[in-house]
VMD Tcl script that builds the backbone (N, CA, C; Angstrom):
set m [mol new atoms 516]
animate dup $m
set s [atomselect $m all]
$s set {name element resname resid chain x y z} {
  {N N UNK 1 A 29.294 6.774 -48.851}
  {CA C UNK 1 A 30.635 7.209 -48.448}
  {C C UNK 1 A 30.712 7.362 -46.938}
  {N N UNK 2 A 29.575 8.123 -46.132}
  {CA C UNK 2 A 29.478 8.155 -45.237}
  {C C UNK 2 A 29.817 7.330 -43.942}
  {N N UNK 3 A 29.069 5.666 -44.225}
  {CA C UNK 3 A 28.945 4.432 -43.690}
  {C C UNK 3 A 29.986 3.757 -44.072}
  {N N UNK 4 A 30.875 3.808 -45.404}
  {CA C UNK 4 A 32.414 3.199 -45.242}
  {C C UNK 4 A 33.163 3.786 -44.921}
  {N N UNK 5 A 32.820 5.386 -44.542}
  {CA C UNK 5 A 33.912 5.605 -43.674}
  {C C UNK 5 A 33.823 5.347 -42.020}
  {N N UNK 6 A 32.667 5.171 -42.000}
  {CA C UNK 6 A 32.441 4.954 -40.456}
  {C C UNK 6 A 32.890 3.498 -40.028}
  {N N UNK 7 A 32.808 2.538 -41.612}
  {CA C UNK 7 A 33.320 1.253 -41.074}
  {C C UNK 7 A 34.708 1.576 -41.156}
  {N N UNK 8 A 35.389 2.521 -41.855}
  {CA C UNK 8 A 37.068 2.374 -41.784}
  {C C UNK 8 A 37.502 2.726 -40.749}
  {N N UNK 9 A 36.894 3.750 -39.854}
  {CA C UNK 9 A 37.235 3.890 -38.602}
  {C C UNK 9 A 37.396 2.794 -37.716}
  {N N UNK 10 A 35.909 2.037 -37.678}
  {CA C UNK 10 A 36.061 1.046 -36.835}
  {C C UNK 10 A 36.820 -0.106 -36.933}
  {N N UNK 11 A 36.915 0.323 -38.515}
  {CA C UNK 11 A 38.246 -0.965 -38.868}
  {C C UNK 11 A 39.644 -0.820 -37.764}
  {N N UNK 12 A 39.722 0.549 -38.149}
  {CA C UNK 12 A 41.009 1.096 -37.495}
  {C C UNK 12 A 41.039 1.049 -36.252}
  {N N UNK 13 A 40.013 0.989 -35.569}
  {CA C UNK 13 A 40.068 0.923 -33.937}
  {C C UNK 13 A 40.435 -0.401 -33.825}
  {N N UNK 14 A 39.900 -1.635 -34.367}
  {CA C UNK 14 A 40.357 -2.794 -33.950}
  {C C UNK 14 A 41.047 -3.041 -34.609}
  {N N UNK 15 A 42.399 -2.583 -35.288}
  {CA C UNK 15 A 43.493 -2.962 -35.270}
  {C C UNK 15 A 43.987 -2.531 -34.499}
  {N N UNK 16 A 43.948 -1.324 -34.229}
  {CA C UNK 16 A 44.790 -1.141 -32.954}
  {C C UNK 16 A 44.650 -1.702 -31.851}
  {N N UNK 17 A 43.248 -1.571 -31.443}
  {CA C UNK 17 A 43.227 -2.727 -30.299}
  {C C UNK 17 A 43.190 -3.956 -30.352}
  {N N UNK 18 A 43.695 -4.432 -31.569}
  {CA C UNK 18 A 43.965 -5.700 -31.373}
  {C C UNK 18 A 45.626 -5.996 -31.538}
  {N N UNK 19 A 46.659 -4.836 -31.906}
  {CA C UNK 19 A 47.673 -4.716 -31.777}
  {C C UNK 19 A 47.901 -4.823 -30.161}
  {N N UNK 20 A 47.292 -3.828 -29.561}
  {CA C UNK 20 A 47.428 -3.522 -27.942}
  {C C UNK 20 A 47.328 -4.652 -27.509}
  {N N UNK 21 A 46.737 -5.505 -27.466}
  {CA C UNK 21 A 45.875 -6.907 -26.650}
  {C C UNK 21 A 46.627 -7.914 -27.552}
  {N N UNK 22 A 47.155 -8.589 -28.675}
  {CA C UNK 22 A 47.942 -9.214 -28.979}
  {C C UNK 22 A 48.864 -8.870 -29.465}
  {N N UNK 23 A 50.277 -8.335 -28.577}
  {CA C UNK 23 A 51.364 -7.692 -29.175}
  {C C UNK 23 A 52.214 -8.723 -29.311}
  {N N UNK 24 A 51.971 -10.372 -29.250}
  {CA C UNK 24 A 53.120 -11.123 -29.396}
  {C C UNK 24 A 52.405 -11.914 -30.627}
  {N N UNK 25 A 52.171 -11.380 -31.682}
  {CA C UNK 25 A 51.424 -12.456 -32.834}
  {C C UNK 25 A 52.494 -13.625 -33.852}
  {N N UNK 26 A 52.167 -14.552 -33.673}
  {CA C UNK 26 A 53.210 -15.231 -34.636}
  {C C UNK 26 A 53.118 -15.119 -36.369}
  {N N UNK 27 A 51.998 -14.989 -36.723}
  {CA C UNK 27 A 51.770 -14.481 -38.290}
  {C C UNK 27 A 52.007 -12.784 -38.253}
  {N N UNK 28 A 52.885 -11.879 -38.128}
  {CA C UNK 28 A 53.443 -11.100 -38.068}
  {C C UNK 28 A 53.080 -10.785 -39.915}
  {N N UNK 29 A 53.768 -11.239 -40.526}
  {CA C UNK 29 A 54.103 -10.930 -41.567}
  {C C UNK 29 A 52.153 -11.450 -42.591}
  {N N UNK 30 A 51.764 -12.324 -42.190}
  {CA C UNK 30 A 50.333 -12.020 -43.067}
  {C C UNK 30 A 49.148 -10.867 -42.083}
  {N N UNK 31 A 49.433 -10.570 -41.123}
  {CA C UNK 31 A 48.929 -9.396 -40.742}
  {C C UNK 31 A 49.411 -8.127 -41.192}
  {N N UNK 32 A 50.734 -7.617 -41.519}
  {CA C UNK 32 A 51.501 -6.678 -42.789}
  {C C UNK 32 A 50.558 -6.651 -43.751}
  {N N UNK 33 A 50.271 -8.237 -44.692}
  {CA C UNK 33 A 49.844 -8.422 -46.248}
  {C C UNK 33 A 48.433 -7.598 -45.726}
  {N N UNK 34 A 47.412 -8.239 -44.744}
  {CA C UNK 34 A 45.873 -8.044 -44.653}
  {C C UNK 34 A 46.477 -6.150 -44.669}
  {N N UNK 35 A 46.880 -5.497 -43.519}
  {CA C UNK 35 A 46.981 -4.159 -43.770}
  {C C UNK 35 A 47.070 -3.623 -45.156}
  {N N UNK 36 A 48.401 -4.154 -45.466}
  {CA C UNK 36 A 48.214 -3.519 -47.016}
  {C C UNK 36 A 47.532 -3.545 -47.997}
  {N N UNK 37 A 46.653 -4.509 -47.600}
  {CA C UNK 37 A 45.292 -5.576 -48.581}
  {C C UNK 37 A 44.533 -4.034 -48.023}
  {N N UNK 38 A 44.382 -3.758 -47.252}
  {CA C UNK 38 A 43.110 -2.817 -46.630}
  {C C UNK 38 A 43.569 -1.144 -46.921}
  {N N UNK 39 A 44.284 -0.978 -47.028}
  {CA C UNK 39 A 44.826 -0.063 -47.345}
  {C C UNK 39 A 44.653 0.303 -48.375}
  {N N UNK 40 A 45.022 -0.541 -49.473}
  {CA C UNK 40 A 44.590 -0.436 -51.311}
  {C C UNK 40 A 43.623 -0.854 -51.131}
  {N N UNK 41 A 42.843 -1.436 -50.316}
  {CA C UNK 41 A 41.284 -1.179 -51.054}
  {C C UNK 41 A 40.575 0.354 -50.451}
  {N N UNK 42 A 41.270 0.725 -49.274}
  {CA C UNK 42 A 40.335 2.142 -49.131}
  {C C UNK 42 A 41.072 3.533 -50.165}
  {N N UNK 43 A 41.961 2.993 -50.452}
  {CA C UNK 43 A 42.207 3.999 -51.755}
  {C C UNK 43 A 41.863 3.874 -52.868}
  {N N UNK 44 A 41.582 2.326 -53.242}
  {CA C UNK 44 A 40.700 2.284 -54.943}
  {C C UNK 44 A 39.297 2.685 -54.010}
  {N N UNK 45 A 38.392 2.647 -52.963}
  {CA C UNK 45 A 37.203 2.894 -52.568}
  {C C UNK 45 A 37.345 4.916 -52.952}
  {N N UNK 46 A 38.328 5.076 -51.915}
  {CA C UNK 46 A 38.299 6.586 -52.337}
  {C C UNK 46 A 38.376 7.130 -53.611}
  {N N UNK 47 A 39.313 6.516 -54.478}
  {CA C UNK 47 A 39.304 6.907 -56.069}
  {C C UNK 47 A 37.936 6.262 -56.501}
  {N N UNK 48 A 37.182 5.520 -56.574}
  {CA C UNK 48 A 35.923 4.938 -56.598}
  {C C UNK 48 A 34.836 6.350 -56.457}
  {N N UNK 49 A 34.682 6.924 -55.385}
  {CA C UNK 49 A 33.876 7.968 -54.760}
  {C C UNK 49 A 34.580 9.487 -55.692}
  {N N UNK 50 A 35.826 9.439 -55.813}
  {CA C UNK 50 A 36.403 10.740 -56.241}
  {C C UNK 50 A 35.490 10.616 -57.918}
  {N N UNK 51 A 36.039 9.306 -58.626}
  {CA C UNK 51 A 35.520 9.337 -59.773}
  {C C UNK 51 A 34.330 9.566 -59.860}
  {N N UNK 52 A 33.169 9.100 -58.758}
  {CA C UNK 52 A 31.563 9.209 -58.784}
  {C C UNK 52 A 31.603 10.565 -58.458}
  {N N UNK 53 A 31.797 11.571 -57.905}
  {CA C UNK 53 A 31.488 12.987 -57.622}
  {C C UNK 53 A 31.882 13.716 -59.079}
  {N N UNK 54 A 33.059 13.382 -59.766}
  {CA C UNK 54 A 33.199 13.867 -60.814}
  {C C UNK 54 A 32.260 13.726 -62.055}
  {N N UNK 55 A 31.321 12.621 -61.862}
  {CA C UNK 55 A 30.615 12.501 -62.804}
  {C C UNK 55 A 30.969 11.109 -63.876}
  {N N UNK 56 A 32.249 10.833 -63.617}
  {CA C UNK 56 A 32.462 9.132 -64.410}
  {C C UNK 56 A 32.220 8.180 -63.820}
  {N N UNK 57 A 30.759 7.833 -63.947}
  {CA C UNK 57 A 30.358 6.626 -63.242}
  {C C UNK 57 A 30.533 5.627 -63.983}
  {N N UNK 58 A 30.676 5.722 -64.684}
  {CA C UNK 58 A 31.296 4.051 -65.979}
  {C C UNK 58 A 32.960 4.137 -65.350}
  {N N UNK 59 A 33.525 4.739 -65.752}
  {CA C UNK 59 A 35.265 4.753 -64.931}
  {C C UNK 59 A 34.975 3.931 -63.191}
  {N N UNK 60 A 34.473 4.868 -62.540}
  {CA C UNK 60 A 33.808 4.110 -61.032}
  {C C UNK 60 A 33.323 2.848 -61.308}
  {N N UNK 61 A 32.542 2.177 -62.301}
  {CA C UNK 61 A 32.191 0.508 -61.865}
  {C C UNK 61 A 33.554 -0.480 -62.504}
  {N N UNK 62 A 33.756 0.464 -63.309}
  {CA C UNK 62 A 34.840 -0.114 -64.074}
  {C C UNK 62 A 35.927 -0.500 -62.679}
  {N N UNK 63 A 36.494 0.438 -62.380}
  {CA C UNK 63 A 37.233 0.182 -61.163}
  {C C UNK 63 A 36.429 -0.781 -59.808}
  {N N UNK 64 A 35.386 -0.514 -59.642}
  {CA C UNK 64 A 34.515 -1.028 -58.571}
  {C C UNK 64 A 34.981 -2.870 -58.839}
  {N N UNK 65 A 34.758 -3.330 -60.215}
  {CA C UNK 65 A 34.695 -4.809 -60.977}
  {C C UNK 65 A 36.077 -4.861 -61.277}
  {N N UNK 66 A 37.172 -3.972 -61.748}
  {CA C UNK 66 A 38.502 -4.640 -62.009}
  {C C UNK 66 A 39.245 -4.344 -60.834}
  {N N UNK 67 A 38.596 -3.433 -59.806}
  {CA C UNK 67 A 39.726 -3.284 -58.249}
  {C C UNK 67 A 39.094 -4.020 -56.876}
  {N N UNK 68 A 37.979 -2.956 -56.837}
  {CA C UNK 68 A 37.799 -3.447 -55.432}
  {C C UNK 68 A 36.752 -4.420 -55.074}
  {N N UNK 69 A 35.923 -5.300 -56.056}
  {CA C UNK 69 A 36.004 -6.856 -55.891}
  {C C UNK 69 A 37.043 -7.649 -55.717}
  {N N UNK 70 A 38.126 -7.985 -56.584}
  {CA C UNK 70 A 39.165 -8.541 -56.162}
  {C C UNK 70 A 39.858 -8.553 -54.792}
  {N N UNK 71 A 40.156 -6.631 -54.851}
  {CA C UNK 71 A 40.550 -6.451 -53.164}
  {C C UNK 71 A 39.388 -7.391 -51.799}
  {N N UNK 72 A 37.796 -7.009 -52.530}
  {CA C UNK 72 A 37.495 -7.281 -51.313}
  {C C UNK 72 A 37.482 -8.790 -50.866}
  {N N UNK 73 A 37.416 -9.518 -52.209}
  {CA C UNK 73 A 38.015 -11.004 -52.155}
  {C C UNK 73 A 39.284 -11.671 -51.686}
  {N N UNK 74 A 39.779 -10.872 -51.572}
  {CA C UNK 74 A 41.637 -11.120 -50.983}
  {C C UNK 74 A 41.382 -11.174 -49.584}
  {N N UNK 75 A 40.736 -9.213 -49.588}
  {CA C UNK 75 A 40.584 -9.334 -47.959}
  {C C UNK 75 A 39.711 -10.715 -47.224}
  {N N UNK 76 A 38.714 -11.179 -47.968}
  {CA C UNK 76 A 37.671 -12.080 -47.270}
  {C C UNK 76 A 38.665 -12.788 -46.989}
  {N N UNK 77 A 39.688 -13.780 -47.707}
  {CA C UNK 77 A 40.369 -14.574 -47.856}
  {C C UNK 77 A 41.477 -14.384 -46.691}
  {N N UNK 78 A 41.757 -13.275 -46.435}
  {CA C UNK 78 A 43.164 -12.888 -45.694}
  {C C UNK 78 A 42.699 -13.006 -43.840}
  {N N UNK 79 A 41.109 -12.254 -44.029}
  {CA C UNK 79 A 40.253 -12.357 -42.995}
  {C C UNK 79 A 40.127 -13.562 -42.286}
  {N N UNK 80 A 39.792 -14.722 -43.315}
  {CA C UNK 80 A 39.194 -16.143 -43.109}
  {C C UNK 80 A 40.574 -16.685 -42.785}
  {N N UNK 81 A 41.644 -16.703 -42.984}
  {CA C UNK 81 A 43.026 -17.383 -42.383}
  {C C UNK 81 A 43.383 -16.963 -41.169}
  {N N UNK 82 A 42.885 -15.730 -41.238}
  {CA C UNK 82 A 44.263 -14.808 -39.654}
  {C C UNK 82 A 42.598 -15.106 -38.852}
  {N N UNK 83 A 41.138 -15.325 -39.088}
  {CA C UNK 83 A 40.335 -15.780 -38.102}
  {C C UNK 83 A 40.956 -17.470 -37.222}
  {N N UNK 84 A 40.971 -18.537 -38.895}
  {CA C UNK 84 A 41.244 -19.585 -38.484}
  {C C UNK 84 A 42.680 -20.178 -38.089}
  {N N UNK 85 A 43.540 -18.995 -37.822}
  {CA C UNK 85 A 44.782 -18.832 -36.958}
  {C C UNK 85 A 44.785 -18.439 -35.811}
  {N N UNK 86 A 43.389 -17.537 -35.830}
  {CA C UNK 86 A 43.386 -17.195 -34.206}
  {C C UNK 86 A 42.588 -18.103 -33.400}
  {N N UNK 87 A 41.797 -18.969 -34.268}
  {CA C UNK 87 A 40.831 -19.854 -33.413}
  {C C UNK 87 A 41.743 -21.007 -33.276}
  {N N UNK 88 A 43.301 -21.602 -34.250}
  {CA C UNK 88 A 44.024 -22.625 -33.629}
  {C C UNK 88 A 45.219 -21.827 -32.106}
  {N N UNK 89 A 45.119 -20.615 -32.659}
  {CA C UNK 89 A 46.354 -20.230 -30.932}
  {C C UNK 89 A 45.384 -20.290 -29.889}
  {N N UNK 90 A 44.221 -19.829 -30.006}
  {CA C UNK 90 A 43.242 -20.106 -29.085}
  {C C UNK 90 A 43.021 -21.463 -28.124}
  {N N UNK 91 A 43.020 -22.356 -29.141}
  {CA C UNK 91 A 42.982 -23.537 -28.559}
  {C C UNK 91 A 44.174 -24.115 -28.086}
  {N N UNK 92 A 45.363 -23.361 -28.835}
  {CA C UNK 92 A 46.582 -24.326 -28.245}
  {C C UNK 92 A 47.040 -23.144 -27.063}
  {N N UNK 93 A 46.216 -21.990 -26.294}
  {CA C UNK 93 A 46.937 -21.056 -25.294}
  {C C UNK 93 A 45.863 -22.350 -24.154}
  {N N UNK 94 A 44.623 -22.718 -24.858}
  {CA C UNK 94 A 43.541 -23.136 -23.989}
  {C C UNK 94 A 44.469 -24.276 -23.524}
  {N N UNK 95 A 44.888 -24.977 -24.032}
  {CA C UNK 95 A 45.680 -26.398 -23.828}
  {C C UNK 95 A 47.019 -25.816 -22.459}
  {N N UNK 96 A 47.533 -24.925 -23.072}
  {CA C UNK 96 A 49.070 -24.584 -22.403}
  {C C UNK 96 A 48.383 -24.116 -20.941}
  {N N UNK 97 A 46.978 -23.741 -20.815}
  {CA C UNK 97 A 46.649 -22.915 -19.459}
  {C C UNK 97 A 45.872 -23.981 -18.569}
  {N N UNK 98 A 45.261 -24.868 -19.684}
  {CA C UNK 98 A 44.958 -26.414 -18.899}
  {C C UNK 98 A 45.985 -27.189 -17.831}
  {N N UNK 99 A 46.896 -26.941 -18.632}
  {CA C UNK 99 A 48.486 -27.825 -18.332}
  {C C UNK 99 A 48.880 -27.045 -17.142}
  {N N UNK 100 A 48.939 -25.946 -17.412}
  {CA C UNK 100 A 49.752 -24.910 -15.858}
  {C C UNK 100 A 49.005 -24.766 -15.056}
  {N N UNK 101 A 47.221 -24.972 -14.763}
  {CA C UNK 101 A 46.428 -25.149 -13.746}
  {C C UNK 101 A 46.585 -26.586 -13.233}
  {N N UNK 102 A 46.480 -27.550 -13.983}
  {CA C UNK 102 A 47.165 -29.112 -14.206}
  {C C UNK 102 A 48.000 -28.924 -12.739}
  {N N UNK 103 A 49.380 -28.489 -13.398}
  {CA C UNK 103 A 50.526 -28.444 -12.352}
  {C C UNK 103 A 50.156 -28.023 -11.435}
  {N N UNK 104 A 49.870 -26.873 -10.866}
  {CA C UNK 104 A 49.615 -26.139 -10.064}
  {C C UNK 104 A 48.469 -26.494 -9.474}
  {N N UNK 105 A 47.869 -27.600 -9.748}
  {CA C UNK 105 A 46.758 -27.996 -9.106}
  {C C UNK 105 A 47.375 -29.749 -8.437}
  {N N UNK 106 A 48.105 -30.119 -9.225}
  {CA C UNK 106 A 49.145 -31.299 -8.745}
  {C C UNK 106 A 50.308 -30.838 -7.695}
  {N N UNK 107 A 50.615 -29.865 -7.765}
  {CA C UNK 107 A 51.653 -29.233 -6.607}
  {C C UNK 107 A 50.684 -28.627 -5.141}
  {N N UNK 108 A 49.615 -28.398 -5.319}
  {CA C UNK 108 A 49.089 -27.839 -4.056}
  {C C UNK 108 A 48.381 -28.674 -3.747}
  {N N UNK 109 A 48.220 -30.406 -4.079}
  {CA C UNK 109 A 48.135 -31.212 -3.844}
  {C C UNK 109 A 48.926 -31.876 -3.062}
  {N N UNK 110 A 50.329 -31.938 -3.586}
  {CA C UNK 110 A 51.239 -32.362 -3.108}
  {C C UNK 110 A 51.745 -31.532 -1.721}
  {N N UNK 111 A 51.795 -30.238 -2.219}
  {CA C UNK 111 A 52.186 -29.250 -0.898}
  {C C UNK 111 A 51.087 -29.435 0.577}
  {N N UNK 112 A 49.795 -29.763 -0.094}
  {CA C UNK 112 A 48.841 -30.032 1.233}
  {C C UNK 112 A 49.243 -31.757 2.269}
  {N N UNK 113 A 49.801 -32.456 1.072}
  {CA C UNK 113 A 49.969 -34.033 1.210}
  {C C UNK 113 A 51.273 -33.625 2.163}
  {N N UNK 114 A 51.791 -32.465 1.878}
  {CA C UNK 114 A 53.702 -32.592 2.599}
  {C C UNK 114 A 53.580 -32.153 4.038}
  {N N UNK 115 A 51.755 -31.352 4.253}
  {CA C UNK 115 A 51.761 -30.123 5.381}
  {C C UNK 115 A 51.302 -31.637 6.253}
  {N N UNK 116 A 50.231 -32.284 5.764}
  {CA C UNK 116 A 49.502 -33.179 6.275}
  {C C UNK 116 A 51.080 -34.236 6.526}
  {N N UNK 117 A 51.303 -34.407 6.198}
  {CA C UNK 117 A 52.496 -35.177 6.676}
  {C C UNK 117 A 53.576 -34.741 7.971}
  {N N UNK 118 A 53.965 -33.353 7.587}
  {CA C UNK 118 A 54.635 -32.853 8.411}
  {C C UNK 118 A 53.845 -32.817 10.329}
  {N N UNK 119 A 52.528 -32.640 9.410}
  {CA C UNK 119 A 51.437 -32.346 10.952}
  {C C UNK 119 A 51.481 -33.610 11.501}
  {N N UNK 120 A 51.152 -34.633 10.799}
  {CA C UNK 120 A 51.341 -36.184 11.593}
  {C C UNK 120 A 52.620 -36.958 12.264}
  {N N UNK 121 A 53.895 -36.174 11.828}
  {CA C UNK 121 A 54.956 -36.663 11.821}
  {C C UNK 121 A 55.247 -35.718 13.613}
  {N N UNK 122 A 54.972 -34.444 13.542}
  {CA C UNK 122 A 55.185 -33.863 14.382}
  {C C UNK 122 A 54.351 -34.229 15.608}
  {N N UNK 123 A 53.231 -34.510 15.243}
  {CA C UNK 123 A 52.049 -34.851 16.288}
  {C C UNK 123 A 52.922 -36.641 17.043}
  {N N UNK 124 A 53.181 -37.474 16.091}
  {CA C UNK 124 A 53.492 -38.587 16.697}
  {C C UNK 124 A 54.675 -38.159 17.749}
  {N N UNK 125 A 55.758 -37.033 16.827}
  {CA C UNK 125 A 57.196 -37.248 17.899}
  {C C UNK 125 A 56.599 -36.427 19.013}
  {N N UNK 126 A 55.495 -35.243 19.245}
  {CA C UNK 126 A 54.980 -35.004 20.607}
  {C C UNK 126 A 54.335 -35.561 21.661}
  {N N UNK 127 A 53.773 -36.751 21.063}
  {CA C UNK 127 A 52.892 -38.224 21.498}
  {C C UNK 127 A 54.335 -38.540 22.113}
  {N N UNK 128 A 55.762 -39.021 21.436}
  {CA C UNK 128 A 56.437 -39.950 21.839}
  {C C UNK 128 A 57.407 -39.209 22.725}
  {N N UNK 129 A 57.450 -38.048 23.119}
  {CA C UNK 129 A 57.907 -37.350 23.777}
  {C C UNK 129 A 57.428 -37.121 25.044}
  {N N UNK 130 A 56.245 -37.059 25.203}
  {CA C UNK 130 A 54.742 -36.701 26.229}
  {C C UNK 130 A 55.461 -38.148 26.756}
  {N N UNK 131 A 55.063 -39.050 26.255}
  {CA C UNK 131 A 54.902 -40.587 26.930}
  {C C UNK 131 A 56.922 -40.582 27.313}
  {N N UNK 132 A 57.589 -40.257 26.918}
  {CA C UNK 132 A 59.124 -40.102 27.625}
  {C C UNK 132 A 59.183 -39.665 28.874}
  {N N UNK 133 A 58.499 -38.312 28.598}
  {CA C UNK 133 A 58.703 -37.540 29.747}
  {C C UNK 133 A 57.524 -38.017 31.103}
  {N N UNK 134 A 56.303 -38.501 30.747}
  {CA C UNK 134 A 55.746 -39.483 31.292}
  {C C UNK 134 A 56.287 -40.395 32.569}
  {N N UNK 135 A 56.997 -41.391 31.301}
  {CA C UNK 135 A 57.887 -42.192 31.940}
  {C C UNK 135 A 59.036 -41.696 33.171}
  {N N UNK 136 A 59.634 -41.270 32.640}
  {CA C UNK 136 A 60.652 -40.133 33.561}
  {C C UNK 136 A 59.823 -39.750 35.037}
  {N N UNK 137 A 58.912 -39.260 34.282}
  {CA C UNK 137 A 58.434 -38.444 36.034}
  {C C UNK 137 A 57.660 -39.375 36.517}
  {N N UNK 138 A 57.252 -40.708 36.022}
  {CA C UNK 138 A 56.831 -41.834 36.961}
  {C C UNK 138 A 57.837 -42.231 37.830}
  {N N UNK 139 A 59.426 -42.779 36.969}
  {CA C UNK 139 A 60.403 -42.906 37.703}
  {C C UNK 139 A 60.825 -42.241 38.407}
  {N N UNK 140 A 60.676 -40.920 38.326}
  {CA C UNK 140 A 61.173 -40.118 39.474}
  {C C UNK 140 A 60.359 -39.696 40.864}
  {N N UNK 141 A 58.943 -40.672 40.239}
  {CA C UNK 141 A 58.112 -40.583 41.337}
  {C C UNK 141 A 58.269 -41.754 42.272}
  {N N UNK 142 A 58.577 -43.020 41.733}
  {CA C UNK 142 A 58.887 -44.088 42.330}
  {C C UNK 142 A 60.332 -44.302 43.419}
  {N N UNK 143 A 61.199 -42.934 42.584}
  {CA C UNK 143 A 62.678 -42.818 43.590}
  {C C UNK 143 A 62.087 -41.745 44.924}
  {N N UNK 144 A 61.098 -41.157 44.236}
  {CA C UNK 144 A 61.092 -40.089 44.989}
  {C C UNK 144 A 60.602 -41.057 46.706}
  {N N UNK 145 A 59.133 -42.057 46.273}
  {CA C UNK 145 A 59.160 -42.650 47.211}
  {C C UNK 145 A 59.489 -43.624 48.242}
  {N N UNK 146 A 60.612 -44.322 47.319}
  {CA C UNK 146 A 61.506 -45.102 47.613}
  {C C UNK 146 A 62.324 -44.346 48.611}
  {N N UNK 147 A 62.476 -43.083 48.738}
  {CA C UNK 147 A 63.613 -42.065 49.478}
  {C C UNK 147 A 62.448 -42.044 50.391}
  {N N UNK 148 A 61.539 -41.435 50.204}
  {CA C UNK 148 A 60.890 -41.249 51.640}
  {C C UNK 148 A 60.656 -42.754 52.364}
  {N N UNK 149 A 60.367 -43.881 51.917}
  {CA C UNK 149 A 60.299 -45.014 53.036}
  {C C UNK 149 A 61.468 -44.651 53.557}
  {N N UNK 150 A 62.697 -45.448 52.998}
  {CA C UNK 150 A 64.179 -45.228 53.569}
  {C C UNK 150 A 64.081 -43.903 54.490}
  {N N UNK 151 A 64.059 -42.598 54.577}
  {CA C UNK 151 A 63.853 -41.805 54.942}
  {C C UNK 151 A 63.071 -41.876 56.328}
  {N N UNK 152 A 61.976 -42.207 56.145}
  {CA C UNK 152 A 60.840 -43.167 57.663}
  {C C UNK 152 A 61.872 -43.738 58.030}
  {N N UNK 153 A 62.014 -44.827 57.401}
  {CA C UNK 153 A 62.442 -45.992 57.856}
  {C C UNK 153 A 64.199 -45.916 59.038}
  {N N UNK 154 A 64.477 -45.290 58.657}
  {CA C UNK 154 A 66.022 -44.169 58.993}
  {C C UNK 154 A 65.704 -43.423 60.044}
  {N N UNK 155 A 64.313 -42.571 60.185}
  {CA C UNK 155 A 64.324 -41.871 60.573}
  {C C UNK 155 A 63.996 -42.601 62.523}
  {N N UNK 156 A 62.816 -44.174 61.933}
  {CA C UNK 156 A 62.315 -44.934 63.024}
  {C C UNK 156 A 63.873 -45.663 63.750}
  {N N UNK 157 A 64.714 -45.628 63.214}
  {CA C UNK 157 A 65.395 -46.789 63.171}
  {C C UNK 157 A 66.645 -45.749 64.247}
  {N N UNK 158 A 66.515 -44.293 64.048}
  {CA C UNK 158 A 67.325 -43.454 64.682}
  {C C UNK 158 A 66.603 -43.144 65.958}
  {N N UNK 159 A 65.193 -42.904 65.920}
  {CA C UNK 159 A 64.340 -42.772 67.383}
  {C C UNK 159 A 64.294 -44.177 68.209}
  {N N UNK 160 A 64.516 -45.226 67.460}
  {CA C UNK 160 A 64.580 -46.382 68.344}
  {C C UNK 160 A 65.834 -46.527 68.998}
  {N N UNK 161 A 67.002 -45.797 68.290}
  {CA C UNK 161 A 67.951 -45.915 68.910}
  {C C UNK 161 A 68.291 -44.728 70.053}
  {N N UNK 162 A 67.820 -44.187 69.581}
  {CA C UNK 162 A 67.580 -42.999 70.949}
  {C C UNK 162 A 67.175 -43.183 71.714}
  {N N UNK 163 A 66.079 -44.285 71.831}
  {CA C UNK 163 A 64.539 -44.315 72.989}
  {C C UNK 163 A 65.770 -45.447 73.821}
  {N N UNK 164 A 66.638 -46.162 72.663}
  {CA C UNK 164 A 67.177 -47.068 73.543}
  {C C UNK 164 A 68.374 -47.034 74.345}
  {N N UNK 165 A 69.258 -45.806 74.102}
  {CA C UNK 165 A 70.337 -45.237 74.712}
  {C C UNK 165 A 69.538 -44.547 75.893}
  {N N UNK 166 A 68.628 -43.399 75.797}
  {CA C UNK 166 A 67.774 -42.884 76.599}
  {C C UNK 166 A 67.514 -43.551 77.605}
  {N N UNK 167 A 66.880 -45.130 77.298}
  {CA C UNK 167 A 66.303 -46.342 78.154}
  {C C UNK 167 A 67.500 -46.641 78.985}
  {N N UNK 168 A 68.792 -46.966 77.828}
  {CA C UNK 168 A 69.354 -47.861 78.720}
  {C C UNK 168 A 70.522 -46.941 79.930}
  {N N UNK 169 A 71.032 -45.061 79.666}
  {CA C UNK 169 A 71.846 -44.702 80.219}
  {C C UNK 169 A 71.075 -44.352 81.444}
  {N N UNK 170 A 69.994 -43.906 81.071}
  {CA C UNK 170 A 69.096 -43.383 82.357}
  {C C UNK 170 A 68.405 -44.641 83.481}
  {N N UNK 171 A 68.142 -45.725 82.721}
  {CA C UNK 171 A 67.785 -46.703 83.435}
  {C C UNK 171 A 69.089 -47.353 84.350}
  {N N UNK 172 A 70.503 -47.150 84.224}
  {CA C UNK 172 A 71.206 -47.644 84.655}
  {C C UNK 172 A 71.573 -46.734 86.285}
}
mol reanalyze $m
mol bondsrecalc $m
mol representation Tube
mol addrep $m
């Protein structure tokens, strides 16, 4: 009595914690049946034990062979489905979490392919910008010296005319 009650406890702990940890179950309704399957068998077990303390141990096997074999055969049975229900959601959550790492492993693919793009796209128009502005301040280096010959050249062309007014008012 002792040791089935210690297993009914532990029965009872993992239902509950397995209520807690799978609160979205789709067999809803054969997890109900297994409870109630477990339920009548720890009450033919207890009437089982009540009858053995009283002294009718023929009543006790009697019940032991027309109750709680059957029960515990149901339960095996009820056990062995809601196991091999949890080992197919298993595999089909394994599939659905394949698929969303999948994506998410195809998108930060893509998101690295868009950065790497953006970086090359930006790098060329600073290349083609550099070489604009390049250009520009070559040309503006070429006016710049184009102004200073003219500039000399203006400047010789005004002292010659000085040296030659100079020459010619004073020489006269």
């Amino acid at each position: 009595a002792a040791q089935l009650d210690r297993i009914r406890r532990d029965i009872d702990d993992a239902i509950r914690l397995e209520a807690g940890l799978a609160p979205f179950v789709d067999n809803t309704e054969r997890q109900a049946s297994f409870r109630r399957g477990l339920s009548q068998f720890w009450i033919s077990t207890d009437q089982v034990f009540s009858l053995a303390k009283e002294g009718k141990e023929a009543q006790a096997r009697a019940l032991v062979q027309d109750s709680l074999e059957p029960q515990q055969a149901s339960l095996i049975t009820a056990v062995s489905r809601l196991l091999v229900e949890n080992n197919e959601t298993q595999q089909k959550t394994a599939a659905r979490v394949g698929a969303i790492y999948d994506r998410v492993e195809s998108q930060i693919y893509w998101l690295f392919a868009a950065a790497l793009g953006a970086i090359a796209f930006t790098s060329l128009m600073l290349i083609r910008a550099n070489r604009i502005v390049f250009r520009e301040m070559e040309q503006l280096s070429e006016q710049r010296s184009g102004l200073a010959r003219k500039l000399i050249t203006m400047q010789e062309e005004m002292f010659r005319s000085i040296s030659r007014e100079l020459h010619d008012e004073f020489g006269q």
